[in-house]
VOGU-3710 file (C-alpha; in Angstrom, 3 decimals, decimal comma):
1> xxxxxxxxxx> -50,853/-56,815/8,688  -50,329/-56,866/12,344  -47,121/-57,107/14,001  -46,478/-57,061/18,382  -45,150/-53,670/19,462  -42,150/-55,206/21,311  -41,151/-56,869/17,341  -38,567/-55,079/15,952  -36,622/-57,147/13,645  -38,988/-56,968/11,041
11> xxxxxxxxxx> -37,110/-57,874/7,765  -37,552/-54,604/5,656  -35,315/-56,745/2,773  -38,186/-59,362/2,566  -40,233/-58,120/-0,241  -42,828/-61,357/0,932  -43,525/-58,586/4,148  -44,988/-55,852/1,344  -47,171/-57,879/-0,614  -50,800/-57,343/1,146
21> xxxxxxxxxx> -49,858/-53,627/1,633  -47,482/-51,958/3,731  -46,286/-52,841/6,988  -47,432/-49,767/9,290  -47,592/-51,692/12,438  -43,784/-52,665/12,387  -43,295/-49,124/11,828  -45,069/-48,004/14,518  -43,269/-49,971/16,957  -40,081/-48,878/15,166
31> xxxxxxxxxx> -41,252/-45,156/15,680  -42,033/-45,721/19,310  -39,435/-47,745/20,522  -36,273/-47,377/17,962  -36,890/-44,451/15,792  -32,912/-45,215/14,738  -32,503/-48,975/14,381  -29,387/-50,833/13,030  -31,363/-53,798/10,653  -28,681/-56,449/10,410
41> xxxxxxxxxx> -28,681/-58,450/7,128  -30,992/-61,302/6,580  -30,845/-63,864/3,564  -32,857/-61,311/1,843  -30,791/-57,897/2,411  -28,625/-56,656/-0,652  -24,951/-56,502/-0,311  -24,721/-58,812/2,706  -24,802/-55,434/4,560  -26,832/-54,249/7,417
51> xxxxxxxxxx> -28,073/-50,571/7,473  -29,787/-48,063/9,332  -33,698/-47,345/9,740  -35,355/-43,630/10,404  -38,711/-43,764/10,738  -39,504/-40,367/12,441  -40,416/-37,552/11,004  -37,677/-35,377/12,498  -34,935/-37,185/11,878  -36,000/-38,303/7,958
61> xxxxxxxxxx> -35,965/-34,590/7,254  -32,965/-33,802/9,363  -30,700/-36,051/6,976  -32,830/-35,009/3,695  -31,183/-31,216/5,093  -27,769/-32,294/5,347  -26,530/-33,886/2,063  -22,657/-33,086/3,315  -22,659/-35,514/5,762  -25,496/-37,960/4,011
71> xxxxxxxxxx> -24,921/-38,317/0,922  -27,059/-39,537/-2,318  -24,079/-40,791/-3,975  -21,836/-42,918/-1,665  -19,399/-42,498/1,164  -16,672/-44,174/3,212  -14,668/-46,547/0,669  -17,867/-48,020/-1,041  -17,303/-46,949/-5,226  -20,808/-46,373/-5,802
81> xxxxxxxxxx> -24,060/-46,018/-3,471  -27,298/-44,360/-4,700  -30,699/-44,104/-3,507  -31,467/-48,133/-2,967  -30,445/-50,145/-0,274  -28,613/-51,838/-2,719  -25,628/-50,247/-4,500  -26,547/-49,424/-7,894  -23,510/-48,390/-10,636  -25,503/-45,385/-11,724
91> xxxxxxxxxx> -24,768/-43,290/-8,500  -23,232/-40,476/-9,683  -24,794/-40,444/-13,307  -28,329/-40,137/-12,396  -29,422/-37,198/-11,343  -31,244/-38,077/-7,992  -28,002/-39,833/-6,858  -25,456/-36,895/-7,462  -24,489/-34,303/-4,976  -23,572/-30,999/-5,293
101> xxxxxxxxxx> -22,137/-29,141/-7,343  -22,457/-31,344/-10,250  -26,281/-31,591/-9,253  -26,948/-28,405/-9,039  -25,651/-27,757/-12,043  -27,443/-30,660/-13,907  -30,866/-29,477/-11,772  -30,758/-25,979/-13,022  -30,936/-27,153/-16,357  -34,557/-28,444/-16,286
111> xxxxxxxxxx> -35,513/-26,877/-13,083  -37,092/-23,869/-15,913  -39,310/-26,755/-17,760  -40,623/-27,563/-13,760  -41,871/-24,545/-12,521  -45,713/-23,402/-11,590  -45,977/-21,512/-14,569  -44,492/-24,060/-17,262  -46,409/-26,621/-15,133  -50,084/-24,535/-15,142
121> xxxxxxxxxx> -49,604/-23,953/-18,657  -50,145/-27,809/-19,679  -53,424/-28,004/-17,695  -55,976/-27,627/-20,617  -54,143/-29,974/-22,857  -53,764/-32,846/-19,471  -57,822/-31,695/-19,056  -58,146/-32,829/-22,464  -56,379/-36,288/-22,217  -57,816/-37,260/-18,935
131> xxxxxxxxxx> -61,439/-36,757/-20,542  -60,476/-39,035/-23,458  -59,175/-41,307/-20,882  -62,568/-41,737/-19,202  -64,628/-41,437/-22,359  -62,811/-44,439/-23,366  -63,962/-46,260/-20,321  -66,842/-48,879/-20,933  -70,124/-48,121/-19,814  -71,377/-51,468/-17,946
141> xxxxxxxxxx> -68,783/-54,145/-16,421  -66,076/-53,549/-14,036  -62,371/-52,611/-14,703  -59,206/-52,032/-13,878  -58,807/-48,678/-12,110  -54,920/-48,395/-12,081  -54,172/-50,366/-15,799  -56,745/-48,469/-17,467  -57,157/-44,680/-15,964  -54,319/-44,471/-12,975
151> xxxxxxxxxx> -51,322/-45,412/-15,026  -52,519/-43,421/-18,250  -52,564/-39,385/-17,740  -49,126/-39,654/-15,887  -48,061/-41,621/-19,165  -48,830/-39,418/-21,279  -47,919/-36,838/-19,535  -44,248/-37,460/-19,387  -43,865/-38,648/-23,035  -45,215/-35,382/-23,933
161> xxxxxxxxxx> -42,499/-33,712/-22,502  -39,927/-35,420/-23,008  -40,576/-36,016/-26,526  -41,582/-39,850/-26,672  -44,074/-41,309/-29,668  -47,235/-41,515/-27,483  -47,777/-45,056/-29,828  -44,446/-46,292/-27,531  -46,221/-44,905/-24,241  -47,733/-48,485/-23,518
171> xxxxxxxxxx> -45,027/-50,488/-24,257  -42,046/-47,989/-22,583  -44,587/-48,151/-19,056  -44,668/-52,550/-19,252  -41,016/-52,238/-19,849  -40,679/-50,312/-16,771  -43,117/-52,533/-14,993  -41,717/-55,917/-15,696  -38,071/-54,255/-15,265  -39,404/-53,342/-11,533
181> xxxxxxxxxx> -41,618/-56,184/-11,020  -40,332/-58,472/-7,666  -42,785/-61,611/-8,151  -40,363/-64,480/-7,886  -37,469/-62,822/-7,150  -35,480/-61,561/-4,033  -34,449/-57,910/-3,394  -31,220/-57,288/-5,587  -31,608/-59,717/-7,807  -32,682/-59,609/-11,860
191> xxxxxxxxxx> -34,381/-62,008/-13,792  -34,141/-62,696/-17,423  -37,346/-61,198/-18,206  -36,961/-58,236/-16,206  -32,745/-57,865/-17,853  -34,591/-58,022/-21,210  -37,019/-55,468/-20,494  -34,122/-52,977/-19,046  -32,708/-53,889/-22,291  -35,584/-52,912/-24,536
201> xxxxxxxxxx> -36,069/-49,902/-22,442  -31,883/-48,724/-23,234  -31,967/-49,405/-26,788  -35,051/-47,378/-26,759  -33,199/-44,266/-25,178  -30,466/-44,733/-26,584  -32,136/-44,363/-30,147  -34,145/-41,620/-29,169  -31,247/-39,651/-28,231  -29,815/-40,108/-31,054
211> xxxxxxxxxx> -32,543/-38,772/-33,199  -32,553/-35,839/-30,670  -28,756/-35,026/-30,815  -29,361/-34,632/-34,462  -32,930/-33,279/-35,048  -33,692/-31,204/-31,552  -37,202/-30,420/-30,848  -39,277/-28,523/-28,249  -38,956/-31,000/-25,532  -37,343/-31,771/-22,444
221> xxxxxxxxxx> -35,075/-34,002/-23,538  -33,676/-32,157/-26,519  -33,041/-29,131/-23,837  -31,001/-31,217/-21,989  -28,870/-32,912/-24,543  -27,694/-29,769/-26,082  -27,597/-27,495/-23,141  -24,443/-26,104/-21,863  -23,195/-25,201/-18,166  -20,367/-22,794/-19,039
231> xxxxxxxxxx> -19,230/-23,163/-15,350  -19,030/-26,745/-15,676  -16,178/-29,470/-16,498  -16,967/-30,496/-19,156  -19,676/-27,778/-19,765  -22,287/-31,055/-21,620  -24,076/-33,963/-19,794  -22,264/-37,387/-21,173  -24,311/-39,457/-23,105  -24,231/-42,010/-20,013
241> xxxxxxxxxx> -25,684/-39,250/-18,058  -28,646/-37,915/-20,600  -29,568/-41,640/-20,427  -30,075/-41,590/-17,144  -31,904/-38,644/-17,139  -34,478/-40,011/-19,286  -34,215/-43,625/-17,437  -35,236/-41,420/-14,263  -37,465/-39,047/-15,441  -39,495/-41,646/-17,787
251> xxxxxxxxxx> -40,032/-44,031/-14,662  -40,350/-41,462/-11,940  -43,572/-40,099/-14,509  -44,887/-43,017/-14,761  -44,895/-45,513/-11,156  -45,554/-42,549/-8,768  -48,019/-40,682/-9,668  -50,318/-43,581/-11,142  -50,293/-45,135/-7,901  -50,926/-41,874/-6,042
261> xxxxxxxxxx> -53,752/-41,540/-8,242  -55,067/-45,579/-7,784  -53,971/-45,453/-4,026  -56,274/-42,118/-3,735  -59,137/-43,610/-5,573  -59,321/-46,170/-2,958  -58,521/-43,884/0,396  -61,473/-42,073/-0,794  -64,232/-44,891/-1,154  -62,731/-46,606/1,359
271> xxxxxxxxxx> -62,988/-43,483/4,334  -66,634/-42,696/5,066  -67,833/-39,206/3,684  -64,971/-38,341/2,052  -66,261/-38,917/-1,352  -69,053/-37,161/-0,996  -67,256/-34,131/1,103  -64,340/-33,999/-2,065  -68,300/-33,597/-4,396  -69,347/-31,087/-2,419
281> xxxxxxxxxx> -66,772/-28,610/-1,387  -64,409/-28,476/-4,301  -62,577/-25,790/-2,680  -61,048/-28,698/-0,879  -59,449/-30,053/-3,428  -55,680/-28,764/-3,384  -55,496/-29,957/0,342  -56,809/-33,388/-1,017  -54,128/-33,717/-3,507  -51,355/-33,616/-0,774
291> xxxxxxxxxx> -53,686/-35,702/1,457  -53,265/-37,983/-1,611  -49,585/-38,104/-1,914  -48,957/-38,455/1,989  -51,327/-41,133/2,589  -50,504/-42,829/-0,491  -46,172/-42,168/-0,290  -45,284/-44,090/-3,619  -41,896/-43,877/-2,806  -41,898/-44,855/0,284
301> xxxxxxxxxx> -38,175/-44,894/1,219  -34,133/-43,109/0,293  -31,301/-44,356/1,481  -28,380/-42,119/2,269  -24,750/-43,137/2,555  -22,573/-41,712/5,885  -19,747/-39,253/4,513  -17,789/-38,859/7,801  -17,603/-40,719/11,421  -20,657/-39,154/13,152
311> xxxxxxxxxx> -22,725/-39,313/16,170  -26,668/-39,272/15,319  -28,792/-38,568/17,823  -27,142/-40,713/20,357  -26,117/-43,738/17,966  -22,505/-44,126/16,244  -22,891/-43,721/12,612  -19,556/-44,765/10,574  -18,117/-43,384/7,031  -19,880/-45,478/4,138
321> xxxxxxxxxx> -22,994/-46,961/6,434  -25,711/-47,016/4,515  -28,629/-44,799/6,534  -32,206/-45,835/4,819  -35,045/-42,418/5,112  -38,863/-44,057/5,167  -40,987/-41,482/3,895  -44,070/-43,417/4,216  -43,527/-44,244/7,983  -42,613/-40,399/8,717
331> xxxxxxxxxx> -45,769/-39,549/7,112  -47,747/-41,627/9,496  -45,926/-40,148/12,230  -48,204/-38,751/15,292  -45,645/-36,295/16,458  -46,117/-34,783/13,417  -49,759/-35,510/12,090  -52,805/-35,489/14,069  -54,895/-38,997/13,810  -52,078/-40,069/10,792
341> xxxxxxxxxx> -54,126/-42,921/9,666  -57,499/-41,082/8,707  -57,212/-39,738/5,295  -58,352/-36,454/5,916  -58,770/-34,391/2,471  -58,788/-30,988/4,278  -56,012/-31,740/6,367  -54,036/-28,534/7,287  -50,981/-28,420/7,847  -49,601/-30,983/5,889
351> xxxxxxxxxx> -45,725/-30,961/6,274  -45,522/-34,621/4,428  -42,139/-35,967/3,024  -43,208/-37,567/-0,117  -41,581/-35,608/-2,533  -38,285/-35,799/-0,524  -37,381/-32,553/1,146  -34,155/-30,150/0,152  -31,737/-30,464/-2,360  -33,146/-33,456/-3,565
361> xxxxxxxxxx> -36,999/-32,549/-3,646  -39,051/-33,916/-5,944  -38,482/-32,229/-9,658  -41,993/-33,457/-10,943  -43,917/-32,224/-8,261  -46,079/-29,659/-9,710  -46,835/-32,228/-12,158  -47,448/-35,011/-10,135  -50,215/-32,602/-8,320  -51,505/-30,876/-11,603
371> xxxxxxxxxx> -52,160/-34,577/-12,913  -53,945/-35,843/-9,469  -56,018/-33,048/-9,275  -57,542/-32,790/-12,823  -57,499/-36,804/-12,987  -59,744/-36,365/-10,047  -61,879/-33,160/-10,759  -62,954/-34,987/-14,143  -63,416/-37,891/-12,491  -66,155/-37,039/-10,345
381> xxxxxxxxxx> -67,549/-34,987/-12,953  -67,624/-38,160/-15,437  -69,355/-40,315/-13,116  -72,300/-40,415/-9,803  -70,967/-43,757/-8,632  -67,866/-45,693/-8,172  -67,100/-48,617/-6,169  -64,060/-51,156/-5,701  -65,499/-54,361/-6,498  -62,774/-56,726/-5,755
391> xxxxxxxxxx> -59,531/-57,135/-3,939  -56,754/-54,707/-4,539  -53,188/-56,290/-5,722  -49,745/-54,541/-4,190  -46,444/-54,478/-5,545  -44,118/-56,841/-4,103  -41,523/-53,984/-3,691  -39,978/-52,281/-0,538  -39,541/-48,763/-2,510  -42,004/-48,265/-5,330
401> xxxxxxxxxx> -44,974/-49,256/-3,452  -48,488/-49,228/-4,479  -51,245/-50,955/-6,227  -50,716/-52,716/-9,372  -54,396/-53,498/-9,717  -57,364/-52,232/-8,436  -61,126/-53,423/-9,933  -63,860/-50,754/-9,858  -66,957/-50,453/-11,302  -68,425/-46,765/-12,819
411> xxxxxxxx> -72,099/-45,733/-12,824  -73,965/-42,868/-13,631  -72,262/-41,618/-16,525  -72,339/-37,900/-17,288  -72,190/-36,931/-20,813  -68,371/-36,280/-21,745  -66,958/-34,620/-24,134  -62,839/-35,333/-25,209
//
């Protein structure tokens, strides 16, 4: 998509201006010209309200630092706010729109089931399932990269830990999909097939806590629904907010990382040598997983509401604006990264924002990188050859983003064994 430079009323509510990929030109004249832009509201903007637009590098991480004065919950007079550009009723209950303390109280009780060492300690057993994965791929014909390998080691993943019947895995994930899915519909609003799937996804939850209030396992989940904060009032998580821990954590495990995965699939047959390079100096490989997650940036904005009467950098911010942080344009940003649009797997540094940065970083991180890097070690070890053999397919959505499909065809198969 090209856009003039001197265009910078780009609607970023239009979910029409994501569908053949992301617009990085209107971000780059954002970035150069107004790195802090007011977007008034369109036909298409949530809430009737306009909102502000960081793009730079600098300033994304500059707000992501100061959670007092930009907060994930709300501000001003609004009653809710949240990490959308619409205002969603679960601010406050889900744990990526809470502030401090209550967050850090929530966050401490599953940062110990996120660290390096619980995180390293599930690598043979994701080695094992992406193996199957690919051994269940068919020898001749092509298919579909991010339906049928992307999507599935992230799925499993997260049902693993937080306790979910791996038989529900594929049904939970096109829940979650058709509950996200923008064909037909503008930014904000539902449709009946998408209420129903939210629906089906609840009553799911809701029964599965159940089960797990009365017959705890090993898992995530169970941790959480009977742990205590002793400094807390009241010292449990509400059943409202276990729900929305699982709503988060579910989704988040599925929808990033598969299209990190699909998205660095293509960036790699797509850039010239890089393929081959990633084949032949495997050293390379940790500084091609975060070369993965900038160039891909699944989620590729947060939005922030204003706490206090402020002055930003020059521009008049007011109590309850809502300030909007794009991740993916701050990762293409040249003051920052050298060449930004060449996927470079041995790119060093790589100070991306695609995991957030502060309070609010990324929980699943570790994951998210254990599961791209042994999705792609086995990968190349499965097969000599793989192209893209037809046109990729985006979401139609200004904050997930990614590919939904993605046709490839496999040759060369090495023997496997799951």
């Amino acid at each position: 998509m090209s856009l003039p430079a001197a265009n910078l009323d780009f609607d970023l509510t239009d979910l029409d201006n994501f569908r053949d990929g992301f617009p990085f030109e209107a971000f780059r004249a954002l970035r150069e010209h107004d790195p802090i832009h007011w977007h008034e509201p369109t036909a298409n903007t949530p809430d009737g309200e306009g909102f502000w637009v960081l793009s730079r590098h600098a300033q994304v991480v500059e707000v992501f630092k100061n959670p007092g004065d930009f907060s994930s919950h709300t501000g001003g007079d609004r009653p809710y706010g949240g990490t959308f550009i619409a205002d969603v009723k679960t601010a406050g209950l889900m744990l990526n729109m809470m502030d401090d303390p209550r967050h850090r109280r929530i966050r401490g009780l599953v940062n110990s089931g996120f660290t390096p060492r619980v995180i390293g300690a599930l690598e043979p057993e994701l080695r094992r399932r992406a193996r199957a994965i690919l051994a269940d791929v068919g020898d001749e014909g092509e298919i579909d990269f991010v339906v049928e390998v992307a999507r599935e080691l992230p799925l499993q993943a997260i049902s693993m830990l937080l306790g979910v019947p791996q038989e529900m895995r594929g049904q939970l994930c096109d829940w979650i999909d058709i509950g996200l899915e923008y064909s037909g519909r503008k930014l904000g609003e539902v449709s009946e097939e998408a209420a129903q799937a939210n629906a089906n996804m609840i009553a799911f939850a809701q029964e599965l806590i159940a089960e797990k209030t009365r017959n705890p396992k090993d898992d995530m989940l169970s941790i959480v629904i009977h742990a205590r904060m002793e400094d807390a009032d009241p010292p449990t998580l509400s059943n409202a907010e276990i729900l929305q821990f699982y709503m988060l954590l579910f989704a988040a495990g599925t929808e990033t990382t598969r299209k990190a995965i699909a998205g660095g699939l293509k960036a790699l047959l797509e850039t010239p040598g890089e393929l081959e390079r990633m084949r032949a100096h495997p050293e390379l490989m940790e500084t091609a997983v975060d070369e993965i997650v900038r160039y891909t940036t699944s989620s590729v904005y947060k939005r922030r509401t204003v706490t206090r009467d402020l002055e930003f950098h020059g521009k008049e911010f007011r109590a309850g604006e809502k300030v909007t942080l794009w991740e993916m344009s701050a990762n293409r940003d040249d003051r920052v990264f050298e060449d930004p649009d060449r996927f470079d797997i041995a790119r060093d540094p790589n100070p991306h924002v695609a995991f957030g940065w502060g309070v609010h970083r990324c929980l699943g991180a570790n994951l998210a990188k254990l599961e791209i890097r042994v999705m792609f070690e086995e990968l190349l070890a499965a097969w000599d050859e793989i192209e893209i053999t037809g046109a990729p397919v985006w979401t139609r959505d200004n904050r997930l983003f990614g590919l939904k499909h993605l046709p490839v065809r496999f040759e060369g198969r090495a023997p496997v064994d799951p």
